[in-house]
N, C-alpha and C positions, 0 to 999 in steps of 0.2 A: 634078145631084147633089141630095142628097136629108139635110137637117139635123135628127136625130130627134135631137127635143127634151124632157128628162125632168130636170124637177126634184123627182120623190119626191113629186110634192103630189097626181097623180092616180092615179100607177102608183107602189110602192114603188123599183122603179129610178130609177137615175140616170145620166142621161149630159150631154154637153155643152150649153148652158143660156145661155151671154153672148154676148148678138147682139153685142155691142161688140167681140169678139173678132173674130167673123168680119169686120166693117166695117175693122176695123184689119190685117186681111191683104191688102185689097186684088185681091180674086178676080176674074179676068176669066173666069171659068166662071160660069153660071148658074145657082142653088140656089134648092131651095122648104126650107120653113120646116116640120118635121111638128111641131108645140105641142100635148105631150103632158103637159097641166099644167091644173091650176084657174086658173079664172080668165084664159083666155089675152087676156082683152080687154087686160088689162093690160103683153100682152107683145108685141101684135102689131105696134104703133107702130113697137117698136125692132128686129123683125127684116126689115121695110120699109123701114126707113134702115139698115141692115147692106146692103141690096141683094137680098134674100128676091126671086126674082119668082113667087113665089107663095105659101099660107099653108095650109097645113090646122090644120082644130083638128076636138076631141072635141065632138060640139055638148052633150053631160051633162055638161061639165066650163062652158059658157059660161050661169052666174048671169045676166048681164046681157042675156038675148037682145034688150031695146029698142035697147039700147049700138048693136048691131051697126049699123043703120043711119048712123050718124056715119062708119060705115067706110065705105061702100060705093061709094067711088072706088074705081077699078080702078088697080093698081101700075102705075107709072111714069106717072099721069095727072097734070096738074099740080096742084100740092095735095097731092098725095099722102105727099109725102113730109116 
């Protein structure tokens, strides 16, 4: 399943947006993460502890391209989460 993620900050739309949300459902399905937003360095943290197994982002939308190296564990590596 597939979590398209739209907080109005890269695309005027909006749709569902708090990883917390999904964490707190407790999903035994598998979801990736589409972060459709500015800034996703800042969001990807929490949709990897929601359970995300996997992440897309807009690479125009990621300021921080150095950031990204700090990520580059792969989901569900230890540490990861």
């Amino acid at each position: 399943m597939q979590v398209d993620v739209l907080d109005g900050t890269l695309f005027p739309e909006r749709s569902f947006s708090d990883a917390a949300a999904i964490a707190a459902m407790h999903l035994s399905l598998s979801f990736e993460a589409h972060l459709m937003v500015n800034d996703p360095e800042e969001k990807v943290r929490a949709w990897i502890r929601a359970g995300a197994s996997r992440i897309i982002i807009h690479a125009e939308a990621a300021e921080h391209r150095l950031a990204w190296s700090a990520l580059d564990t792969p989901i569900g590596a230890p540490g990861s989460r």
